[in-house]
N, C-alpha and C positions, 0 to 999 in steps of 0.2 A: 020255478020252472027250470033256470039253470041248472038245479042240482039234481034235476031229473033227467037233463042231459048227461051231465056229466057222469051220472050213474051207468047211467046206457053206454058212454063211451068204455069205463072199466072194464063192465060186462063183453064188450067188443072186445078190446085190449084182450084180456085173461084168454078169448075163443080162437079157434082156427082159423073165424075167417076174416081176422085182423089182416092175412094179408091181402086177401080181396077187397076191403073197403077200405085202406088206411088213407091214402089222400082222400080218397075221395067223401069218406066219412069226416075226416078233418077240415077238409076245406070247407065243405056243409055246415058242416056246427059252427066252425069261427065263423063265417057268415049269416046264420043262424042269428046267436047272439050279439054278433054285430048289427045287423036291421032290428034288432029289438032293445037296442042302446041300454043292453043289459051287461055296465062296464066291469062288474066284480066277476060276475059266470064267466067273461071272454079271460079275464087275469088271469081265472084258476082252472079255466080249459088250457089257457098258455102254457102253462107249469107242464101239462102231460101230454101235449105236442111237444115242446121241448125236449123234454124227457128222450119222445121217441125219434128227435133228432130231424123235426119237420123244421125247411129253413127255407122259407120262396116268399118274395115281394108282398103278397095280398093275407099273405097271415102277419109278416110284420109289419106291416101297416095297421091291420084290424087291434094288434096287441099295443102297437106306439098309440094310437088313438084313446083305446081303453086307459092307458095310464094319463094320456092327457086329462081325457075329462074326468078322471080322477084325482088330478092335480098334481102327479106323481111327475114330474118334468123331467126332471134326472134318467128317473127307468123309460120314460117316454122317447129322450132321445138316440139310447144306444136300440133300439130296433129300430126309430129313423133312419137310425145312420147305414143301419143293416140294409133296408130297403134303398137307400141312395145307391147304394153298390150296386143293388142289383137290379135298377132300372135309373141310372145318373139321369136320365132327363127327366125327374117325376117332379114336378112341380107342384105338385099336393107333399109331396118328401118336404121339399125347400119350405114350404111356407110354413109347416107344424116344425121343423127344424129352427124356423127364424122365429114364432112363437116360444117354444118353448124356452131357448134362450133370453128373448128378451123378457119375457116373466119371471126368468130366475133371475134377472140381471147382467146377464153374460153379454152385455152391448159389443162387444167388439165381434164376437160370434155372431150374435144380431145382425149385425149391419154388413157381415159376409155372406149371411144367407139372404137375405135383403135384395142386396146387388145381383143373386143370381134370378130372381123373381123377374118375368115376365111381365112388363110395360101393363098389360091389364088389370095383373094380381095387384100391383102397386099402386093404381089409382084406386083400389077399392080397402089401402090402407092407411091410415092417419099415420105413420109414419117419417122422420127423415135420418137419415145416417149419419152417421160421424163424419164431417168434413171437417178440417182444418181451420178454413175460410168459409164461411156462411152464407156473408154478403158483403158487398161494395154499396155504400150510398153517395150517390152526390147531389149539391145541390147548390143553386144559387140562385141568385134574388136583388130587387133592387126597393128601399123604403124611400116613399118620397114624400118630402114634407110638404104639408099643403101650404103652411105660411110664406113661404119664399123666402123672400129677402137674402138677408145674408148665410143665410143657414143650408149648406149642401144638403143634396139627398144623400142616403147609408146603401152603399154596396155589400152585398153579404155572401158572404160563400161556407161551404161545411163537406167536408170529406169524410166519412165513416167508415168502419169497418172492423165487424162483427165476425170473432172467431171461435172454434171449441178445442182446446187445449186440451179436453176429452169428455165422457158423456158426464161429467161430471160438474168439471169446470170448464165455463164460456168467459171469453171476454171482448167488452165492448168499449171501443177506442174513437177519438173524435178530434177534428183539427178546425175551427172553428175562427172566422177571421171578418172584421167587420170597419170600411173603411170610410171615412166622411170627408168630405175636402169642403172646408168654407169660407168667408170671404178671409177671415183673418185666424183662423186654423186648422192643420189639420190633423184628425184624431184616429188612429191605430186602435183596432183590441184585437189581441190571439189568444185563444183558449185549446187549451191542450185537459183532453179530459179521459180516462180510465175508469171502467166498472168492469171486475172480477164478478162473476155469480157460480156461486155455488150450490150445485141443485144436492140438498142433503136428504134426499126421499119421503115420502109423505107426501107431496106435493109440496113442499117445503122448498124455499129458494132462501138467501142467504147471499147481500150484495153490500158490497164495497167501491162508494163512489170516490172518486178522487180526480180533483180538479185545481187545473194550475190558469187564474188568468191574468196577460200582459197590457194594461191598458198604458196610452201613449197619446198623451197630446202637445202639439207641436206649436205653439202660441207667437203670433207676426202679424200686432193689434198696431196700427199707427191712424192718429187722429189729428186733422189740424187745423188751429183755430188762430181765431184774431179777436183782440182786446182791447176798448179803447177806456179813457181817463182824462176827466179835466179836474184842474187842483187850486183852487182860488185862494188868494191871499188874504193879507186884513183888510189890505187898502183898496182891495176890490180892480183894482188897476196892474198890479202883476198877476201870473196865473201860468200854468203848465198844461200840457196837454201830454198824451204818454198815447201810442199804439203801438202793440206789440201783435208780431206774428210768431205761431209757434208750431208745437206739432211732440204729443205726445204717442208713446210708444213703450209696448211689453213685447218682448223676446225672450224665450226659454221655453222652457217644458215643466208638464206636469207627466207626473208617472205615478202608477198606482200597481201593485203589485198584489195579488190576492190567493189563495190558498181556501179551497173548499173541499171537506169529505164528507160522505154523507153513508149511514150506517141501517142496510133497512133489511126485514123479513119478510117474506111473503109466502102465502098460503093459497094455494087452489083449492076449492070444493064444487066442483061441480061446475055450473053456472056464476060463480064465485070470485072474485081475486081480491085478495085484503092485504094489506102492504103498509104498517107503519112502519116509521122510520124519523131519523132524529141525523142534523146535519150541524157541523161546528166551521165558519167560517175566520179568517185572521189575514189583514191585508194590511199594509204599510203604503202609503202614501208620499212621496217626495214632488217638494214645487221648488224648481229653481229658475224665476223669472229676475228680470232687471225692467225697470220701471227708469225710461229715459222724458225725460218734458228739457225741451229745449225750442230754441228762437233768438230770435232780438227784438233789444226794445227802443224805440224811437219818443225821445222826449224833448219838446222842445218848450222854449223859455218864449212869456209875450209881456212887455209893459205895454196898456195902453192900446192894446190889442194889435201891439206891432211885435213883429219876431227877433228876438234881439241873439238867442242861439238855438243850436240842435245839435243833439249829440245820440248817438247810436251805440246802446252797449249788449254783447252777444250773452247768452245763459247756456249753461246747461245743471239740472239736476239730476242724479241718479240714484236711484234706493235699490239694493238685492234684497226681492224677498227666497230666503231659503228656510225651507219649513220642511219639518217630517212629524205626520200622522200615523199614528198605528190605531186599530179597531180589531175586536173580537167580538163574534156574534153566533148567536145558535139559531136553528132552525128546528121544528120538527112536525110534525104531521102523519094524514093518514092517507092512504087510497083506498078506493074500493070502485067496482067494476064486476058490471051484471050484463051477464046477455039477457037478455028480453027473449030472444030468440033464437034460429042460426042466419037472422038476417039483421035484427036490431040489440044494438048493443048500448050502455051510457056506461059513463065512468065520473066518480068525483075524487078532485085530489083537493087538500084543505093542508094549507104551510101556515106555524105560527111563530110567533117570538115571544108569547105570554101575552102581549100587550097588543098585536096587531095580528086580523087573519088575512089570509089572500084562498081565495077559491078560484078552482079552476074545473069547468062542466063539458064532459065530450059526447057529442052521441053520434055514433056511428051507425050508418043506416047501406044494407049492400042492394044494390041496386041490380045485381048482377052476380054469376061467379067473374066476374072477372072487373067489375066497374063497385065501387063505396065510394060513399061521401060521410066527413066527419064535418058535425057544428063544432064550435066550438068560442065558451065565453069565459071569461075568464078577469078575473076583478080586483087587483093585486093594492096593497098595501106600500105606503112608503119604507118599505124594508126592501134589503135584495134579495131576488128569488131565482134558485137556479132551480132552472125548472129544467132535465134533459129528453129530450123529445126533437135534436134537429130543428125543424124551423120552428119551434116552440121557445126558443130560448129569448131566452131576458134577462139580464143583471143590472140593472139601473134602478135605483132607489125610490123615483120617484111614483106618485099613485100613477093609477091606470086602471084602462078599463078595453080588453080587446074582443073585438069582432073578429070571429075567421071561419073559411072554410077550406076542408082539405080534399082534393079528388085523388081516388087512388084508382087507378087504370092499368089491368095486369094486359103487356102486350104480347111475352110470347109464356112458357110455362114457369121462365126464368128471371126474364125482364118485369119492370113495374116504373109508372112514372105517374109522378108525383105530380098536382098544383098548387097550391098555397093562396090564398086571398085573404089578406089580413089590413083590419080598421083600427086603429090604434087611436084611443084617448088621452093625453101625457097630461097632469095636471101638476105644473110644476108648483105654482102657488099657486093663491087665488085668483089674481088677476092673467097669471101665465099660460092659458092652457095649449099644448102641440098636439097638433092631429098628422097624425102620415096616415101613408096606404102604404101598405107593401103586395111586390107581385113574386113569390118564389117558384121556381120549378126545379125537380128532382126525377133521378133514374135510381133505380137500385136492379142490385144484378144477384142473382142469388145463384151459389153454385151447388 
């Protein structure tokens, strides 16, 4: 059919009364062929308006179109851009401008035609632009142990923030600090943590974790005790008796120093997200305590069950333990992560060290656009798991087993906050086991 057109248009061209019908013959046919999304006929009707030097808004629009859906992006945008000229507010111009771009990858073009898109056009695109800064997270929390006694509750705090160095490279930074006061120490950790991602195309990501943590415990253990002694002779008639009061005591610090990176690939397909990865940790250990046991002892002399002296002599002992540990350990694993829907989601992540696994199960369910809730269980191994996920984190050796749920509450298009409700199992030995709750709450701001 096109070429029956385009015949007709010749036969016009070569005639007299080309100059009676020529817009108006033009304009008809590229419209023509345009409601007939017949995009090859409008290209090479193009060529011979061109030619005859036709140049107004709704023919370059119909010929930028045609090369779009042709996939032609390059030739698609300079009659875009023709048509911007010639009606700057066209907002069908802007948006097949910001298409075309961002499908040849011209992101920084992208995200300038983007910005001039109308608050409406923009909600109806899964897009977001190059910002410098992403987001701010923050967050904090209190774990409280159920046992009491002498054992503080953990105060916990985390400051985040997610940036794009360009559409290529992001990166994600974390300060991470957790504080416990108990009867006889108290114990410091700051974690300073960095992930570069590199989005290398295909859906293809490409990250490098890198983690520095300070752990610090401050040890002011004093105990005191009384001891008594009787010491019979031959004769059954001399004999001693000894009480002593004392009071032992550890002063110093333990510090542990640790170093974790972690090496992972990840892939979207669809409904999809697959993400092994393999992580090498290496920490050093320093204990520098003084172990003090002091008192005095009272012994007194009986013949006959009468007191015949008593003498009082003071002690002291003191041992420095100085010790330094060093440890190397790998990690590696998989993730994966399936929408169910666009409203139910799971994800499983699995850490191992050859000898031990730890899993971790999330399902996220949106209750809302603007309200989700995630479960989430998780069953970890006496190895240490750096797991990075903000209030997900853990690095403590021992097994475990956690309860949580997370509500995500968007308040305004920018803002988001966060609750956290986590059951924690700690099995330190067999007979040991600690249970906390913890309560966290979070804001994130996203610009």
């Amino acid at each position: 059919m096109h070429r029956l057109i385009i015949i007709l248009v010749l036969i016009l061209l070569s005639s007299e009364v080309y100059t009676q019908v020529d817009f108006k013959m033009v304009d008809s046919t590229s419209y023509a062929l345009y409601l007939q999304k017949d995009w090859t006929g409008l290209i090479e009707f193009s060529e011979i308006a061109l030619a005859e030097n036709f140049d107004y808004y709704y023919l370059n629009m119909r010929i930028g179109i045609a090369y779009y859906e042709t996939k032609q992006y390059e030739s698609s945008i300079n009659f875009f851009h023709k048509a911007l000229l010639q009606d700057s507010q066209s907002q069908v111009a802007i948006e097949y401008l910001f298409w075309c771009n961002y499908l040849l990858g011209n992101l920084k073009d992208a995200d300038f035609y983007y910005k001039k898109l109308s608050a409406e056009r923009k909600e109806n695109i899964d897009y977001t632009p190059l910002s410098y800064i992403d987001f701010i997270y923050i967050e904090g929390g209190n774990n409280f142990q159920k046992q009491g006694g002498d054992i503080g509750d953990i105060a916990y705090y985390n400051i985040t923030l997610s940036s794009n160095l360009s559409h290529k490279l992001g990166l994600y930074m974390a300060y991470y600090q957790q504080n416990q006061e108990s009867k006889f120490s108290k114990y410091t950790q700051r974690r300073f943590f960095a992930n570069p991602i590199f989005k290398v195309g295909g859906g293809y990501e490409l990250g490098l974790a890198l983690n520095f943590t300070a752990l610090k415990n401050d040890i002011h253990y004093s105990n005191s005790y009384t001891y008594s002694d009787t010491t019979d002779y031959i004769d059954d008639l001399s004999y001693t008796t000894t009480l002593g009061i004392g009071e032992e005591k550890q002063e110093g610090t333990q510090n542990t120093d640790a170093f974790y990176s972690e090496l992972s690939i990840s892939k979207t397909i669809q409904r999809w997200k697959i993400k092994p990865f393999v992580g090498f940790s290496y920490s050093t250990g320093i204990t520098n305590l003084m172990f003090t046991d002091e008192g005095l002892e009272n012994i007194r002399y009986y013949f006959n069950d009468v007191e015949l002296e008593s003498d009082t002599f003071p002690y002291v002992n003191e041992e420095l333990a100085n010790d330094t540990a060093k440890d190397f350990s790998y990690d590696f694993g998989l993730y994966v992560g399936y929408n169910i829907s666009d409203k139910l989601g799971i994800s499983l992540e699995l850490h191992s060290d050859s000898l031990r696994i730890s899993s971790i199960i999330n399902v996220q369910y949106k209750l809302s656009n603007k309200w989700s809730l995630t479960a989430t269980y998780l069953n970890k191994s006496n190895s240490e798991l750096y797991y990075y996920s903000g209030s997900q984190y853990i690095n403590y050796p021992d097994k475990m087993q956690r309860y949580g749920f997370l509500s995500d509450i968007k308040i305004t298009k920018k803002l988001n906050m966060y609750i956290a409700l986590q059951n924690d199992i700690i099995k330190l030995s067999d007979e040991n086991i600690n249970r906390s709750f913890t309560v966290l709450a979070g804001m994130k701001y996203k610009f």
